[in-house]
Chimera marker file (.cmm) of the C-alpha trace (Angstrom):
<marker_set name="trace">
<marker id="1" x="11.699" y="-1.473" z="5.991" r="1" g="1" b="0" radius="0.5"/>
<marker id="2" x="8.480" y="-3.321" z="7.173" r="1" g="1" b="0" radius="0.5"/>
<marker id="3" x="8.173" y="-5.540" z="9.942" r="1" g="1" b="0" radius="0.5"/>
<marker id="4" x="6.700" y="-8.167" z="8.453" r="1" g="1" b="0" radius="0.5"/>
<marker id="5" x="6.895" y="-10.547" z="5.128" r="1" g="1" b="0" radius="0.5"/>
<marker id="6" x="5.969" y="-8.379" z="2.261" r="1" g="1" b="0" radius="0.5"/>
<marker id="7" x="2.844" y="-9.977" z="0.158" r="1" g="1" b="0" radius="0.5"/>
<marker id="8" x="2.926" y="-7.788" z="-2.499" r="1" g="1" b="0" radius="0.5"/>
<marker id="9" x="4.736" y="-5.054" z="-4.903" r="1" g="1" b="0" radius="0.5"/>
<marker id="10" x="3.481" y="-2.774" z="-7.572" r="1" g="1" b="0" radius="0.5"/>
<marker id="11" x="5.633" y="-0.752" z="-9.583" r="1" g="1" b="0" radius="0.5"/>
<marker id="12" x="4.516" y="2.565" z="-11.078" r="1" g="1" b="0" radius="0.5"/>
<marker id="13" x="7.545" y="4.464" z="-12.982" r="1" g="1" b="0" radius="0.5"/>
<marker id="14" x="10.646" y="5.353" z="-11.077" r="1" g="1" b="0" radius="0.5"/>
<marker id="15" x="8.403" y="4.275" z="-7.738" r="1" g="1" b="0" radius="0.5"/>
<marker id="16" x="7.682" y="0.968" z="-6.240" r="1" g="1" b="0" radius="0.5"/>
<marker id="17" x="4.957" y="-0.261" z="-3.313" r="1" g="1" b="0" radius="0.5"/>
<marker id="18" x="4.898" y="-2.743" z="-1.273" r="1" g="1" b="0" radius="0.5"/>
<marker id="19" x="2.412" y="-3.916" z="1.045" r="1" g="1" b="0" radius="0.5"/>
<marker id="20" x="3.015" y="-6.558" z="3.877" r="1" g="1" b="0" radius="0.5"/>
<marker id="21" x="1.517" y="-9.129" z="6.207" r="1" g="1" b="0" radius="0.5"/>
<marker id="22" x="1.450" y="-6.560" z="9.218" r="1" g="1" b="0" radius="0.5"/>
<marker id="23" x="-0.506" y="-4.047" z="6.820" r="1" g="1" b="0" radius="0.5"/>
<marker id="24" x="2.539" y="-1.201" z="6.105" r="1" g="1" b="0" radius="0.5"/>
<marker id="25" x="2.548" y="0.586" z="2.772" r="1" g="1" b="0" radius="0.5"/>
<marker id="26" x="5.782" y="1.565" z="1.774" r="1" g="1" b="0" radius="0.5"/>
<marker id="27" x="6.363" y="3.633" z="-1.485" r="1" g="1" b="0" radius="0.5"/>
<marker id="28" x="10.312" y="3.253" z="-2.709" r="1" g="1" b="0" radius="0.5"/>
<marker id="29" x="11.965" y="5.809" z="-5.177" r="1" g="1" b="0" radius="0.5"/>
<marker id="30" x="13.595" y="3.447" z="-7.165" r="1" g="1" b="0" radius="0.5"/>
<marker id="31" x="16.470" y="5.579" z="-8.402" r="1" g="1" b="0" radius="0.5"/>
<marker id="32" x="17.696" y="7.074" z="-4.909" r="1" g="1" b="0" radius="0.5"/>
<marker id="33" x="15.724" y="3.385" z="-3.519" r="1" g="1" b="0" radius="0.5"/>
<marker id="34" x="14.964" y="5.648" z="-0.806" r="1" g="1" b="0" radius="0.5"/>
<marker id="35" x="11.457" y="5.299" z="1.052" r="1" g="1" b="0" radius="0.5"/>
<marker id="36" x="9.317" y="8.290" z="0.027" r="1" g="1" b="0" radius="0.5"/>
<marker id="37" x="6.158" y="7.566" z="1.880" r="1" g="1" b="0" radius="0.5"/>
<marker id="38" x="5.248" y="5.199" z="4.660" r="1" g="1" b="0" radius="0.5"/>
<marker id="39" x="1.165" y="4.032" z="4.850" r="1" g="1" b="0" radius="0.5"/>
<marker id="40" x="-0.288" y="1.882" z="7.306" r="1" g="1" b="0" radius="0.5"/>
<marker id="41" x="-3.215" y="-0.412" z="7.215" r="1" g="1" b="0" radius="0.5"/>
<marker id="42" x="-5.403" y="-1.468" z="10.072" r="1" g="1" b="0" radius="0.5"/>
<marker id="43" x="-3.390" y="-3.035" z="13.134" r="1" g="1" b="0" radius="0.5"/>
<marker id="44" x="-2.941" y="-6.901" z="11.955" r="1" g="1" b="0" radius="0.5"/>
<marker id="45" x="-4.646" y="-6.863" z="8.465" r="1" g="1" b="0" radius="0.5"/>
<marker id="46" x="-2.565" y="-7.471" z="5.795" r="1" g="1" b="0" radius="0.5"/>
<marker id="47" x="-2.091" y="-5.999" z="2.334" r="1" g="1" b="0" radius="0.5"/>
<marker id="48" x="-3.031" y="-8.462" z="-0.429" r="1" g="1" b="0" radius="0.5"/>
<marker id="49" x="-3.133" y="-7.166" z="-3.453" r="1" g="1" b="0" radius="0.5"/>
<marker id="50" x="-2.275" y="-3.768" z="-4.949" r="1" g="1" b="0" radius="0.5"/>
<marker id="51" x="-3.383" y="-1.594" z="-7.611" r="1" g="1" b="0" radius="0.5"/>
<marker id="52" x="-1.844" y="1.729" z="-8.705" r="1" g="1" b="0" radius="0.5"/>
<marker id="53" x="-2.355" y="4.276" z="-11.206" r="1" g="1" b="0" radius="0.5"/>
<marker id="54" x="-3.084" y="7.692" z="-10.278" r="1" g="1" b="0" radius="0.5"/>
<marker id="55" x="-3.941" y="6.820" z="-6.804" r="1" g="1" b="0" radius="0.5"/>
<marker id="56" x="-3.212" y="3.597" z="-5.017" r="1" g="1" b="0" radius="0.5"/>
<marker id="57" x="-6.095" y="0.918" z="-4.658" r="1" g="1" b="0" radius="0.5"/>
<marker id="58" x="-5.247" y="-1.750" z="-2.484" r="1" g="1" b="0" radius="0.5"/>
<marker id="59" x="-7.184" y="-4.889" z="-0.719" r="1" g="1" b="0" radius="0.5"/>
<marker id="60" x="-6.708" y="-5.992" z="2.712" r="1" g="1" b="0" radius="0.5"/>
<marker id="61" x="-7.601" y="-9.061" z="4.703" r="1" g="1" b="0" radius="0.5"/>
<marker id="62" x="-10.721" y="-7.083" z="6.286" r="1" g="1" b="0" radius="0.5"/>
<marker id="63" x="-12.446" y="-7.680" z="2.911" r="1" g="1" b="0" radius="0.5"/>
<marker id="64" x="-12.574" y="-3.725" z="2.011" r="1" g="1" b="0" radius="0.5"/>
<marker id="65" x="-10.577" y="-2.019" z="-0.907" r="1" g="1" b="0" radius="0.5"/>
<marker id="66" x="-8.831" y="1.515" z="0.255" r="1" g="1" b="0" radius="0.5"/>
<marker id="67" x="-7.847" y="4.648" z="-2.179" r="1" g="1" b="0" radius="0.5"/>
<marker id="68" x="-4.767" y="5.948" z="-0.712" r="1" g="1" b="0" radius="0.5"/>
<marker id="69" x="-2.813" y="9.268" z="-2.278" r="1" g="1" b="0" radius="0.5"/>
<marker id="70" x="0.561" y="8.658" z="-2.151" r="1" g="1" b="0" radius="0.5"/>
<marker id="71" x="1.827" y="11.771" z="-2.579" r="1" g="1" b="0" radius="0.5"/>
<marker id="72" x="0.630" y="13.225" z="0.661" r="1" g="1" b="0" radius="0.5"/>
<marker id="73" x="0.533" y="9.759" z="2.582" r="1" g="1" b="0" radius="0.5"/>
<marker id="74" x="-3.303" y="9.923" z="3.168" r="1" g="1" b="0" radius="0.5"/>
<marker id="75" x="-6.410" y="7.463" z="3.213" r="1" g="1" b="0" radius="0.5"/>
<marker id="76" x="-8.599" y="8.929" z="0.303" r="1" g="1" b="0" radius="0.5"/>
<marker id="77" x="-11.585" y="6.533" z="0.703" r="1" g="1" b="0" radius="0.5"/>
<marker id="78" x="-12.353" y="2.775" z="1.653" r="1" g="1" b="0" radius="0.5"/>
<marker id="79" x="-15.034" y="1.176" z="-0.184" r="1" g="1" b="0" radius="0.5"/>
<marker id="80" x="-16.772" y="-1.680" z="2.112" r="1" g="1" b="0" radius="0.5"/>
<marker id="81" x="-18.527" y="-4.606" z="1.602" r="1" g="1" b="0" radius="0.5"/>
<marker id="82" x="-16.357" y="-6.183" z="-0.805" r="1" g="1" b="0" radius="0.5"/>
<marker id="83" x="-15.779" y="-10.496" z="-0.007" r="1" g="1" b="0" radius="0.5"/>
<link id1="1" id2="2" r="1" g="1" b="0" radius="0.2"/>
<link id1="2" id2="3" r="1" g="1" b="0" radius="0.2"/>
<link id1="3" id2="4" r="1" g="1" b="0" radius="0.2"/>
<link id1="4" id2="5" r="1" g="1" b="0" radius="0.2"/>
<link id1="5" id2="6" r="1" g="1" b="0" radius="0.2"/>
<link id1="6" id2="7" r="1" g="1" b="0" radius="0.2"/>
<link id1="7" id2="8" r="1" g="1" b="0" radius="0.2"/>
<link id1="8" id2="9" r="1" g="1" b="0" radius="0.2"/>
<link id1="9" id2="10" r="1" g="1" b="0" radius="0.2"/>
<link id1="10" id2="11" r="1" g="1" b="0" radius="0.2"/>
<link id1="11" id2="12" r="1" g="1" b="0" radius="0.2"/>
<link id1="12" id2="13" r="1" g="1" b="0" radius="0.2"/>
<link id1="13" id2="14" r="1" g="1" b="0" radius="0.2"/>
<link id1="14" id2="15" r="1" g="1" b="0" radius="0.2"/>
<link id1="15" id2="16" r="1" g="1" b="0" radius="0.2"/>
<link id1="16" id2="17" r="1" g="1" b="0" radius="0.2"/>
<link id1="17" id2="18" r="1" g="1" b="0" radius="0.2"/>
<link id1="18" id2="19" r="1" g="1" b="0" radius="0.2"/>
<link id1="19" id2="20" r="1" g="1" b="0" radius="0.2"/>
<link id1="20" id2="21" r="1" g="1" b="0" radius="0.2"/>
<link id1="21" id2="22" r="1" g="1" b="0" radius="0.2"/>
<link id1="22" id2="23" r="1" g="1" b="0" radius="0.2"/>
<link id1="23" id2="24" r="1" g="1" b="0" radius="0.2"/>
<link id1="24" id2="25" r="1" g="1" b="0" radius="0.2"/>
<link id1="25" id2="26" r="1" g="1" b="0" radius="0.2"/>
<link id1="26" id2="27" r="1" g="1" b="0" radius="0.2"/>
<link id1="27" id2="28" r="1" g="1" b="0" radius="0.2"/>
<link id1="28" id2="29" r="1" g="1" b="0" radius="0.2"/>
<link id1="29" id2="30" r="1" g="1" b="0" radius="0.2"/>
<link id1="30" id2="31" r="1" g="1" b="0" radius="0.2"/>
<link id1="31" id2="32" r="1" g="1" b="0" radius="0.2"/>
<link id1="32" id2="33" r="1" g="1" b="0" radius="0.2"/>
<link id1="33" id2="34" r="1" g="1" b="0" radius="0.2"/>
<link id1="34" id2="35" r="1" g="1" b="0" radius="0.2"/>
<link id1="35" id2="36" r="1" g="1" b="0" radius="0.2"/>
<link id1="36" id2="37" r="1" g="1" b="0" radius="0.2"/>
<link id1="37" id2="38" r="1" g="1" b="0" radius="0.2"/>
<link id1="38" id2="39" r="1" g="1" b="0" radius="0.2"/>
<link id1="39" id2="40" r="1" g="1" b="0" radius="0.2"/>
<link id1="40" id2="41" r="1" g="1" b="0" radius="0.2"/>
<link id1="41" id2="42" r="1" g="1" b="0" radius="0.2"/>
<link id1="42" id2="43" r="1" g="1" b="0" radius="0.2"/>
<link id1="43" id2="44" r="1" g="1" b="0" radius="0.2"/>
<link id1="44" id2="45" r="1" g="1" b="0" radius="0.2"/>
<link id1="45" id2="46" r="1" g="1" b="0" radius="0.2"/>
<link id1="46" id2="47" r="1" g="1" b="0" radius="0.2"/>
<link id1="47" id2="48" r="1" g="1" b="0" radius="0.2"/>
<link id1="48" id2="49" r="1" g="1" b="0" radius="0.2"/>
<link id1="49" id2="50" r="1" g="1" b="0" radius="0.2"/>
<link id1="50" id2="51" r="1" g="1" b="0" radius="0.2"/>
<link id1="51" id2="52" r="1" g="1" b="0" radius="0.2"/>
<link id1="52" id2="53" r="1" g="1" b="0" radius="0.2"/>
<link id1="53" id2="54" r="1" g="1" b="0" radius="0.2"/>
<link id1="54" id2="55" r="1" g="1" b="0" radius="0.2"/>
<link id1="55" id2="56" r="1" g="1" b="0" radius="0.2"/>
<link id1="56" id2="57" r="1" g="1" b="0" radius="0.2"/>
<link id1="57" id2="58" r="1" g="1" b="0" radius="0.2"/>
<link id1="58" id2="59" r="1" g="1" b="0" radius="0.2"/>
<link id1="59" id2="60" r="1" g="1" b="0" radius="0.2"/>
<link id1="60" id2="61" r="1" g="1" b="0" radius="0.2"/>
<link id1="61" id2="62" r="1" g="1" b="0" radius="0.2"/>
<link id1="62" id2="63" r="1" g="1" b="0" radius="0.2"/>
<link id1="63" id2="64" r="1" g="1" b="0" radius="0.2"/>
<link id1="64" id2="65" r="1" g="1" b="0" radius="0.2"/>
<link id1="65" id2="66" r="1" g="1" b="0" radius="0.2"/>
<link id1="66" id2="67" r="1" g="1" b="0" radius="0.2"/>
<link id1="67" id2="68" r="1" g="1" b="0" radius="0.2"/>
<link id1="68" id2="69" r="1" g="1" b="0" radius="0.2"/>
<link id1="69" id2="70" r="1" g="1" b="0" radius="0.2"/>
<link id1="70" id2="71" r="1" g="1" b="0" radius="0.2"/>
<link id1="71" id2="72" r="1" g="1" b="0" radius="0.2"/>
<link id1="72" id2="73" r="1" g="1" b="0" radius="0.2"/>
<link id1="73" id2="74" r="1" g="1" b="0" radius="0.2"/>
<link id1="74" id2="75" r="1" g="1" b="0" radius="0.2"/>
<link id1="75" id2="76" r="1" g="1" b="0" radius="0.2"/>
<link id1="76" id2="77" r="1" g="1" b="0" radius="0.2"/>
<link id1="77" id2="78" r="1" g="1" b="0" radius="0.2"/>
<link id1="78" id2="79" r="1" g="1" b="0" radius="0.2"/>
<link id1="79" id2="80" r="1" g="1" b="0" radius="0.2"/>
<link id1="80" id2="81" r="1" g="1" b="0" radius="0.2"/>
<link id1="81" id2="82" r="1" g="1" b="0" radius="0.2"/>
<link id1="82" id2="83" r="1" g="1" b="0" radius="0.2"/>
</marker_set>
């Protein structure tokens, strides 16, 4: 599980994501509620608020927004500048 205090979930059909204060991603399959995929945030910047559709949007205390796939575990794009 993650190491720190979880700030915030997002379910998206049978799968769940939940971002914490140390900045791990974790996506759950809720019907094994197994961990499918782990993601990790820059060292120390927490996960605040999550989005997820298609791909997984998610805002982090370094004031950018990242697209992450979760079926492969990978960043697809961080969009800067946001405050």
């Amino acid at each position: 599980g993650h190491t720190a205090s979880v700030l915030c979930l997002q379910r998206n059909g049978d799968r769940l994501v939940s971002g914490s204060l140390s900045g791990e991603l974790m996506v759950w399959n809720l019907l094994t509620m197994s961990k499918t995929v782990e993601m990790r945030e820059a060292e120390g910047c927490g996960v605040n608020a999550l989005a997820w559709e298609r791909s997984l949007i998610f805002a982090a205390a370094d004031l950018n927004l990242q697209v992450w796939d979760t079926s492969s575990g990978r960043l697809v794009e961080t969009l800067k500048g946001h405050s």
